[in-house]
C-alpha positions in Angstrom: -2.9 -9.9 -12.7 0.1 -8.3 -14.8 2.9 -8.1 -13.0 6.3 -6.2 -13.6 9.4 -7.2 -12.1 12.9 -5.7 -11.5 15.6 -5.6 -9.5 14.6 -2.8 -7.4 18.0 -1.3 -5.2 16.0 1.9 -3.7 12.5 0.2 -2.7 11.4 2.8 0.0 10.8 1.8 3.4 7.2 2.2 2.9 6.7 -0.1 0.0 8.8 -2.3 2.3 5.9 -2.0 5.3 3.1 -2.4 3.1 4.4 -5.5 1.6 5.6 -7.1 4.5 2.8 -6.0 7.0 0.2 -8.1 4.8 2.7 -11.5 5.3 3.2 -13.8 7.9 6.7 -12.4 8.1 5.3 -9.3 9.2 5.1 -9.9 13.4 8.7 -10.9 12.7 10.2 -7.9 11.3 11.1 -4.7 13.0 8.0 -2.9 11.0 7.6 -0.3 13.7 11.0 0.6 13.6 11.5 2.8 10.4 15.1 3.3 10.5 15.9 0.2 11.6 13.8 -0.7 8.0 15.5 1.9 6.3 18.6 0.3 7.0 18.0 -3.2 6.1 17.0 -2.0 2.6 20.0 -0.2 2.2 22.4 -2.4 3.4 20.9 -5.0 1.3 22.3 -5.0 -1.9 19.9 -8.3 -3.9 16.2 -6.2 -4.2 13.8 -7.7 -6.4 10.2 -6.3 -6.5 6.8 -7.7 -8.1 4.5 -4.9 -9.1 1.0 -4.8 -10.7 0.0 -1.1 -11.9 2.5 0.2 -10.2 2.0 -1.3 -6.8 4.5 -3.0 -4.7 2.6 -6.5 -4.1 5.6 -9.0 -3.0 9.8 -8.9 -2.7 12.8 -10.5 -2.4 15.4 -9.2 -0.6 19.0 -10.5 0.2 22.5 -10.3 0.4 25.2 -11.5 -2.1 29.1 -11.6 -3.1 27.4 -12.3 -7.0 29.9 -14.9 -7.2 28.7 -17.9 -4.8 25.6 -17.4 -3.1 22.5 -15.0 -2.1 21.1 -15.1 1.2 17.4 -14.4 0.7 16.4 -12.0 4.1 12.3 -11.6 3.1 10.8 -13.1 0.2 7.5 -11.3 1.0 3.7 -11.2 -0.9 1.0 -9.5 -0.3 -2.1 -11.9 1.0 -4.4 -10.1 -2.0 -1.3 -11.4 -4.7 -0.7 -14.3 -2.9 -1.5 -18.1 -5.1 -0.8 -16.1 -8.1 2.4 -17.4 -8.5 4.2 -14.0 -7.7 6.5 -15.5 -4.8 7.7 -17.9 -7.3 8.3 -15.4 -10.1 10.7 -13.3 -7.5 12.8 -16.5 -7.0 13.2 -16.5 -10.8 14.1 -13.0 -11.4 16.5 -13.8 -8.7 18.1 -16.6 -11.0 17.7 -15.1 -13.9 19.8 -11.9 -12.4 22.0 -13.9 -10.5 22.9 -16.4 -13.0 23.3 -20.0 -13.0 26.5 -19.8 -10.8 25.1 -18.6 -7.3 23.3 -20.3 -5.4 20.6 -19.1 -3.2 19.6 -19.7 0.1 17.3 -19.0 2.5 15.8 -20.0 5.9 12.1 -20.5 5.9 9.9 -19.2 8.5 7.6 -21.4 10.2 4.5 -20.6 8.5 6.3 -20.6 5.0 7.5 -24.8 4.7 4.7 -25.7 3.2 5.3 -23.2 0.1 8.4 -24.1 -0.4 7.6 -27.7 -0.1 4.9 -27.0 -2.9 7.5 -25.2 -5.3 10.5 -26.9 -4.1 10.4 -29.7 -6.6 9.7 -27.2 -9.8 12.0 -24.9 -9.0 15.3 -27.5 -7.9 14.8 -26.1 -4.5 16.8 -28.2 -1.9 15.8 -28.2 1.6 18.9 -28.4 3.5 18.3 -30.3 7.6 21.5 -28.9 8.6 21.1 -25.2 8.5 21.3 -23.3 11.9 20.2 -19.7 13.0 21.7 -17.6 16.3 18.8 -15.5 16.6 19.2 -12.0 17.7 19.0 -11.1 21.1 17.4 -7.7 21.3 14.5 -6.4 19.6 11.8 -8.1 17.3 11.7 -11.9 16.5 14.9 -11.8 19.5 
């Protein structure tokens, strides 16, 4: 699989869907809700995108001063590109546009420890046990 990635600041809300409606982040996210999507990506100003021919198959998407750190919202692949190393060639485009002075951090779902267990050590991923989420309280995942 040849993939192509790039920072990506106008991914369309249906790329978006597709991707994250073949992940385990998908029940979690507002997919339904295409404004509410719509809005997410363009408030979101860190978009990184894995395509092969020209297909959206996984993304990264956060928030950042480009100075200190990155909060990584989705970090999403599609099940068909998933174990092909695509999830952890996002986090390096990340780095690579980043740079070596911003850290980046991000709050694993559930189903997702386990791969970042697995990649963790290769990639100088901490896991930090103090990290604390005030989840919302309308809407989906509230």
């Amino acid at each position: 699989m040849s993939i192509v990635l790039a920072e990506e600041p106008g991914l369309s809300v249906d790329d978006y869907v597709s991707v994250v409606g073949e992940t385990s982040l998908g029940p979690n996210r507002p997919l339904g809700d295409r404004a509410r999507i719509g809005q997410m990506l363009a408030n979101s100003n860190m978009i990184v995108t894995a395509r092969a021919d020209g297909r959206c198959v996984g993304l990264a998407r956060g928030l950042t001063d480009f100075a200190w750190v990155c909060f990584v919202s989705d970090l999403a692949v599609r099940e068909s590109a998933q174990r092909h190393g695509v999830g952890t060639a996002l986090l390096e485009k990340l780095r690579e546009v980043l740079g070596d002075r911003v850290a980046i951090s991000l709050n694993a779902a559930h189903e997702a420890v386990a791969y970042y267990d697995r990649i963790g050590a290769r990639l100088g991923l901490r896991a930090n046990p103090t990290a604390y989420y005030w989840p919302r309280r309308t809407g989906v995942g509230g």
